[in-house]
MIDOSE-1310 file (N, C-alpha, C; in nm, 2 decimals, decimal comma, always signed):
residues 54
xxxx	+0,08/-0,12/+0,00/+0,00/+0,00/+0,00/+0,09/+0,13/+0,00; +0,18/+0,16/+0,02/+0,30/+0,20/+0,09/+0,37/+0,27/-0,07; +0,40/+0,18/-0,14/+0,42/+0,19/-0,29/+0,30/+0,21/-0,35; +0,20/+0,20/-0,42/+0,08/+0,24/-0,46/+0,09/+0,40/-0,44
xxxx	+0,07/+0,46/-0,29/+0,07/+0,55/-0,22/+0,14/+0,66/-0,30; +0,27/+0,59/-0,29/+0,41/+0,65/-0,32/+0,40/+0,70/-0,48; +0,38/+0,60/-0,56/+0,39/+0,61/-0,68/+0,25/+0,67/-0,71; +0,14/+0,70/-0,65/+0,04/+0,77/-0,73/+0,01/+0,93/-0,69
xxxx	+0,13/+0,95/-0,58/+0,15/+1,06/-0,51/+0,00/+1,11/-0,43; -0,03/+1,01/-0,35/-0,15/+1,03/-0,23/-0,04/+0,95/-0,08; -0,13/+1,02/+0,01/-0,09/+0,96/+0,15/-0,09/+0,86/+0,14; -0,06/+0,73/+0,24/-0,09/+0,58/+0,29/-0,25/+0,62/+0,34
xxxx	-0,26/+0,70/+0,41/-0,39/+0,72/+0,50/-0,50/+0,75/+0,38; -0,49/+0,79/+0,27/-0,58/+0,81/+0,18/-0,59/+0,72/+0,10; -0,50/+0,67/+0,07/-0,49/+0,52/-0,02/-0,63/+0,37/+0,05; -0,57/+0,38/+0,21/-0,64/+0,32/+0,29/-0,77/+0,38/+0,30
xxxx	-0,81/+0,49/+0,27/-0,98/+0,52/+0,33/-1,03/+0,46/+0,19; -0,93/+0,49/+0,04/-1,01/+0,48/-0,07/-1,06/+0,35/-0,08; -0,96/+0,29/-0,06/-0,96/+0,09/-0,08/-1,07/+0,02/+0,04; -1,08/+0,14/+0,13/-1,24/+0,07/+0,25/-1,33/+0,13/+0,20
xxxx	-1,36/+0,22/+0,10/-1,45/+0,27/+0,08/-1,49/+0,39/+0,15; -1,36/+0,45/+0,23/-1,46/+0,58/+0,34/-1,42/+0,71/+0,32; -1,35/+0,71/+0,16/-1,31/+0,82/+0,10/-1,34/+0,85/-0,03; -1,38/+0,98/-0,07/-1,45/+0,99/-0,19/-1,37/+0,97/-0,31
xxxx	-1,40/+0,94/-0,43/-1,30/+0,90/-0,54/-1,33/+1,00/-0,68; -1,24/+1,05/-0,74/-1,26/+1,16/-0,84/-1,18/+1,06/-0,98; -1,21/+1,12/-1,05/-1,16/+1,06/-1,23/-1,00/+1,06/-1,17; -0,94/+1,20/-1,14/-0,81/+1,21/-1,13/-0,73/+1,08/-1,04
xxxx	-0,82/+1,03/-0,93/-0,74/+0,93/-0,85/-0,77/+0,78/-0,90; -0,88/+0,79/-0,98/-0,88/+0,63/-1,06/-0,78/+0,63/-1,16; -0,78/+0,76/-1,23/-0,73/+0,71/-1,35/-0,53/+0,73/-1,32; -0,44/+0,77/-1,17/-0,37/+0,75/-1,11/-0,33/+0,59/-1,09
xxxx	-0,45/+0,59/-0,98/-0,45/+0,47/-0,94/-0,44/+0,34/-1,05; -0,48/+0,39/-1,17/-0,45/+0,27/-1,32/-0,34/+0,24/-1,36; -0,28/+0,38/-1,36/-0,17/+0,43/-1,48/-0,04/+0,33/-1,32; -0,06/+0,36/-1,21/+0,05/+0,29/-1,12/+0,04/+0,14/-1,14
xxxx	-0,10/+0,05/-1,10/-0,07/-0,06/-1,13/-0,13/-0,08/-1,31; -0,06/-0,04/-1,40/-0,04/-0,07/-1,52/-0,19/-0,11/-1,56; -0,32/-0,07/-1,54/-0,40/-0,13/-1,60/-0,49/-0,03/-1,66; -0,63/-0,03/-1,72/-0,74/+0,11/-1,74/-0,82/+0,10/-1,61
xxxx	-0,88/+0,21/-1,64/-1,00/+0,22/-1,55/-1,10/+0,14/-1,54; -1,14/+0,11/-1,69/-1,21/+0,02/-1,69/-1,18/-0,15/-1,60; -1,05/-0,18/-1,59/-1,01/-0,27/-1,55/-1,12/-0,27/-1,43; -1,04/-0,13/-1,30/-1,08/-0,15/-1,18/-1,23/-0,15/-1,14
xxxx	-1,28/-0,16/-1,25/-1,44/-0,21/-1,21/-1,47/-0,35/-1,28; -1,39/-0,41/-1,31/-1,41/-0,56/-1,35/-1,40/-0,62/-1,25; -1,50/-0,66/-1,18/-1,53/-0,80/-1,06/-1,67/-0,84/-1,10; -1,66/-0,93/-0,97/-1,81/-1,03/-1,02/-1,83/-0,94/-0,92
xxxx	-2,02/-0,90/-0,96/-2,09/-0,81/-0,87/-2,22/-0,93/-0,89; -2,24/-0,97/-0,70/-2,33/-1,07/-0,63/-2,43/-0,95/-0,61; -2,54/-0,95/-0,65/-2,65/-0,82/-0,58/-2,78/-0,91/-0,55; -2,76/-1,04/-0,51/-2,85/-1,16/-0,48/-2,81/-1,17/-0,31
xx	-2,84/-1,07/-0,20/-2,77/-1,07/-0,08/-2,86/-1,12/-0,06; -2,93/-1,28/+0,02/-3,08/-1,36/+0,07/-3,00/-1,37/+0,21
């Protein structure tokens, strides 16, 4: 987290609220957050989304 941080030029402490969810996210810190671990934006919304919570 520490490197991510480092390399996207955000704190550790803001890295950490984005990745729990308790920090707000703008185009500029996704598309950061891509370009450090080498992927698009579009990447970081590729998961399986379960919205069948019984």
């Amino acid at each position: 987290m520490n490197r991510l941080a480092s390399e996207a030029e955000m704190s550790p402490s803001v890295v950490m609220r984005l990745e729990k969810g308790t920090a707000p996210v703008n185009v500029a810190t996704l598309l950061r957050y891509a370009r450090v671990l080498g992927v698009t934006v579009k990447a970081l919304f590729d998961f399986a989304w379960d919205d069948d919570e019984s």
